[in-house]
C-alpha positions as CSV (number, residue, x, y, z in Angstrom):
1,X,72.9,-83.4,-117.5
2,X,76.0,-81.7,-115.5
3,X,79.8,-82.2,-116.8
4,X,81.4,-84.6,-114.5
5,X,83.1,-82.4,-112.1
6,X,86.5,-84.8,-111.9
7,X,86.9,-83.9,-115.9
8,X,86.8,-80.1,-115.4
9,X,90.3,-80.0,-114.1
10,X,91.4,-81.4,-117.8
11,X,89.6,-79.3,-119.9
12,X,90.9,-75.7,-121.0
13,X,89.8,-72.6,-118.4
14,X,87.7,-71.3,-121.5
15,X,85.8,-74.2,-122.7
16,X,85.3,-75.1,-119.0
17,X,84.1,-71.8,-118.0
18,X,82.1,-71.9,-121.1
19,X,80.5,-75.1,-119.5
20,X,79.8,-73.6,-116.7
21,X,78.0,-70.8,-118.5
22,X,75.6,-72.8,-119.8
23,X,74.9,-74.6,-116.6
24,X,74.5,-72.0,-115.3
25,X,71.9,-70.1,-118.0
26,X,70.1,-73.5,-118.1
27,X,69.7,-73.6,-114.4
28,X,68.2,-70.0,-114.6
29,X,65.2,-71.2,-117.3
30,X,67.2,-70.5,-120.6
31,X,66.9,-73.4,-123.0
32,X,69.9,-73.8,-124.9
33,X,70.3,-74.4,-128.5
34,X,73.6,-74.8,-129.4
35,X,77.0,-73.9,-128.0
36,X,80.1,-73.0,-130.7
37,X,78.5,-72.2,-133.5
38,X,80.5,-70.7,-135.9
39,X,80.3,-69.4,-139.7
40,X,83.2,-67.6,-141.8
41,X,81.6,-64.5,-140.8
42,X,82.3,-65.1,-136.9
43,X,81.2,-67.1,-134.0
44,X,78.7,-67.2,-131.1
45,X,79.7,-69.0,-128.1
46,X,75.7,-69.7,-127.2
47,X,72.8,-69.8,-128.8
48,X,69.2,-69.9,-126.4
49,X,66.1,-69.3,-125.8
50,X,65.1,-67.5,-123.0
51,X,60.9,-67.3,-123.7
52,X,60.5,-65.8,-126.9
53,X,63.6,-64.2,-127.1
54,X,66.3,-65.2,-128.7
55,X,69.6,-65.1,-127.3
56,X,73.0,-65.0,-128.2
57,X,75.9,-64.8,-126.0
58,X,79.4,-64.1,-126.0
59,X,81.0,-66.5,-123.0
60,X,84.2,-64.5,-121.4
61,X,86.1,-65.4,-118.4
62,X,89.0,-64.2,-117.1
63,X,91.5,-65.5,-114.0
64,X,92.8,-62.1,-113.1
65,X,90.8,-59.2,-111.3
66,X,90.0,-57.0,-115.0
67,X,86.5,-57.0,-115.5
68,X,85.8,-60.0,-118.6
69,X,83.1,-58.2,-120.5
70,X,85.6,-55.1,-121.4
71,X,87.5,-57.6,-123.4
72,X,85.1,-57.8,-125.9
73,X,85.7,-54.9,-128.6
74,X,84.2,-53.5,-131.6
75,X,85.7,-55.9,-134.0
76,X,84.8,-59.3,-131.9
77,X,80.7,-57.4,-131.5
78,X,80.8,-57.1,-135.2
79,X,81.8,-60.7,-136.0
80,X,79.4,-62.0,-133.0
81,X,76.4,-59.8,-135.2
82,X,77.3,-61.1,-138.2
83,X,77.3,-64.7,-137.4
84,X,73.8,-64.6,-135.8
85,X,72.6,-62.3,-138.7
86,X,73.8,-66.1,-140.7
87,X,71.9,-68.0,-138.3
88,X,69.1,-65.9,-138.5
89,X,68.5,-66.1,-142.0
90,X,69.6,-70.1,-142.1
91,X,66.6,-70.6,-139.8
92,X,64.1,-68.4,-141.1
93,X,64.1,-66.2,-137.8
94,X,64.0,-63.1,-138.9
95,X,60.4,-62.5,-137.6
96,X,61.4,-63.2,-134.1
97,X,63.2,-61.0,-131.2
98,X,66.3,-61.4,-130.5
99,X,69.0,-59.8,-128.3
100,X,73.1,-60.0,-127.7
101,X,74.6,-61.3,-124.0
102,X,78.0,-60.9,-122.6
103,X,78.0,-63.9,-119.8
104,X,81.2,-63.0,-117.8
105,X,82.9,-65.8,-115.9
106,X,85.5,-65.4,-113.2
107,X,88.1,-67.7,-111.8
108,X,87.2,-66.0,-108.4
């Protein structure tokens, strides 16, 4: 179910252009599992399924013209691996393919 569109304009830039993120991945067949997830090691802004593969992604948007995806840097890769290495092993995964996605999001 959509976010109604008269809230978007009170929720934070990044959270809503997370939102639309995952509208938008939905909309193209993935099937989302969860959105946030986060361990001590790091984070992982989404977590689907697109087939057999699973996903996650790294949700970065940006209001000025600089490309979003060259924000994310060495250190922010390694805590995105090391918190789907956690989920991985929570849910007994470690069988199945999986891959890493950079969803960029522009105010444009």
């Amino acid at each position: 179910m959509p976010f109604p569109i008269f809230l978007y304009r009170l929720i934070p830039f990044g959270r809503r252009s997370e939102i639309l993120g995952i509208d938008y991945i939905r909309s193209v067949g993935y099937r989302i599992v969860t959105s946030g997830y986060r361990t001590k090691e790091g984070e992982v802004d989404v977590i689907a399924w697109e087939g057999d593969v699973l996903v996650f992604m790294e949700v970065k948007a940006r209001q000025s013209s600089a490309p979003p995806e060259d924000s994310v840097g060495f250190h922010k890769r390694q805590r995105i691996i090391r918190a789907a290495q956690t989920y991985v092993a929570r849910h007994r995964l470690r069988e199945v393919p999986y891959r890493f996605d950079i969803l960029a999001v522009t105010a444009n």
